[in-house]
C-alpha positions in Angstrom: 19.3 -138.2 -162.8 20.0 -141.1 -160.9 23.8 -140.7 -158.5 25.2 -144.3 -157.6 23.5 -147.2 -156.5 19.6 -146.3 -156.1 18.7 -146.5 -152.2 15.2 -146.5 -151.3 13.7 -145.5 -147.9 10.2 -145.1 -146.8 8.6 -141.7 -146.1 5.2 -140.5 -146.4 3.2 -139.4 -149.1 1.1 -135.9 -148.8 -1.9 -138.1 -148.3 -0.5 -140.1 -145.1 0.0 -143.6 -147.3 3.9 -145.1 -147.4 5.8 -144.6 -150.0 9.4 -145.5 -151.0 11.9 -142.2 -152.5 15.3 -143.1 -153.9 17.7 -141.1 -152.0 20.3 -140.9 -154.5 18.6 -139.6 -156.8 16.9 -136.7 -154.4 19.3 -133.6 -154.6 17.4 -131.6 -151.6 14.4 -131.7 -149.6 12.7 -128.6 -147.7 9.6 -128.2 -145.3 7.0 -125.9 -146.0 3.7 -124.8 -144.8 0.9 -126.0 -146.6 -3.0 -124.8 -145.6 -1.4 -125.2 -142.0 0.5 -128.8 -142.3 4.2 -128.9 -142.7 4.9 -131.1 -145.4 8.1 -132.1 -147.3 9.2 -130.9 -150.5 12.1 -133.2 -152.8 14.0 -131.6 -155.0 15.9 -134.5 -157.9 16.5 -131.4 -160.2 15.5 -128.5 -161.8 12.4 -129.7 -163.1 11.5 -132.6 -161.0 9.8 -131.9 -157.2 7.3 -133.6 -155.3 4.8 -132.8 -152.3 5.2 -135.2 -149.7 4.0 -135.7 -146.5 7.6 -136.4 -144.4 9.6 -133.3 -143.0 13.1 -132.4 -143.2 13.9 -134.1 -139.4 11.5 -137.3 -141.3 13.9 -137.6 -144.6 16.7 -137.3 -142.0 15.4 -140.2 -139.7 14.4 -142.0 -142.6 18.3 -142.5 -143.9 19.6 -143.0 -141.0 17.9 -146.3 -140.8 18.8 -149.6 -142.5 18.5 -149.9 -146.6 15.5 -151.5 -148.1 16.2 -154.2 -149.8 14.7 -154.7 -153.1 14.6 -158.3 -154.8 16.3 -158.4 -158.2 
């Protein structure tokens, strides 16, 4: 599942806490409307999705900023 070398930023989860996505692995992410809130949907593949609380313009910010780095 995973495409390259894993790079983490941090979004939001559907609750409001942080939370850190690898990128590479994430093959699309839409916004819908849920009960009234537009939240984020992640797509890694045909079987894996998860609810989160970031947008579409979020994700975007979100890589566009510096990587994370992780200790080894």
């Amino acid at each position: 599942m995973s495409r390259g070398n894993p790079h983490f930023v941090r979004l939001k989860s559907i609750n409001g806490e942080p939370m850190l996505v690898n990128i590479s692995a994430m093959r699309t992410v839409t916004t819908i409307n849920l009960a009234g809130d537009e939240v984020g949907v992640i797509s890694f593949d045909k079987e894996h999705e998860i609810v989160i609380g970031s947008t579409v313009a979020d994700v975007i910010n979100a890589m566009a900023q510096p990587r994370i780095p992780l200790d080894p």
